[in-house]
C-alpha angles and dihedrals in degrees: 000000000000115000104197104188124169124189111189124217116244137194116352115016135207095030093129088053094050103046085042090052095045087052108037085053089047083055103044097240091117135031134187118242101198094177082059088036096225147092113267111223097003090112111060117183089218082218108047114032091187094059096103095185130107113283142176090253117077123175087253084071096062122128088230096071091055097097087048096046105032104160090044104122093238089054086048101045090053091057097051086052095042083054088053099051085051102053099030114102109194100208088182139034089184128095114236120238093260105038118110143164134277102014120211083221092039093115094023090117104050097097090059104038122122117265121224123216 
C-alpha cells in the first residue's frame, strides 16, 4: 500500500518559520553564529540528537506547532494521515504470491488519484 499525498503552500510562505525562529531566539534554544554564517540548533535529526549537520528536519517541523499553524502543509499532511490511520482496516499482514517489490505500476494511479482538501 503507498499513500502519496501532497498539501501546497498558499499565500504567504514561511510564517511558521518565522514565528518558530522569533521565539525560539527569544528562548535561547537557538542562536545565531554570524563568523559560521549559520543558525546553531535550528536543524534536529529527529534520530540522533547528537547529528549536528544540516538536515531535512528543522524545529519549525515539530508536532507540537500543528494547533498554531493549522493550514501549514506539514499540519495538514499529518491529519490526513492521521485520517487515514483512523479509518484503514489492514485484513492481512501476508504478502500475496504474486506481490513484489517495487512494482513497475506501483505509482500508475497517481495522476488520477482523489485529492483531499
Amino acid at each position: 500500500m503507498i499513500f502519496f499525498l501532497v498539501a501546497d503552500e498558499q499565500g504567504h510562505t514561511g510564517v511558521r518559520e518565522a514565528v518558530v525562529t522569533t521565539e525560539a531566539l527569544r528562548a535561547g534554544v537557538i542562536e545565531i553564529d554570524a563568523g559560521a554564517g549559520k543558525v546553531k540548533h535550528w536543524f534536529k535529526d529527529r534520530y540522533d540528537p547528537k547529528f549536528d549537520a544540516r538536515t531535512i528536519r528543522s524545529i519549525a517541523d515539530d508536532e507540537s506547532y500543528d494547533v498554531r499553524f493549522p493550514d501549514h502543509p506539514l499540519s495538514r499532511i499529518r491529519g490526513f494521515l492521521r485520517q487515514i490511520e483512523a479509518s484503514l482496516t489492514i485484513l492481512s499482514t501476508r504478502p500475496l504470491a504474486t506481490d513484489s517489490w517495487p512494482r513497475d505500476d506501483a505509482l500508475a494511479d497517481v495522476a488520477t488519484s482523489t485529492t483531499i482538501h
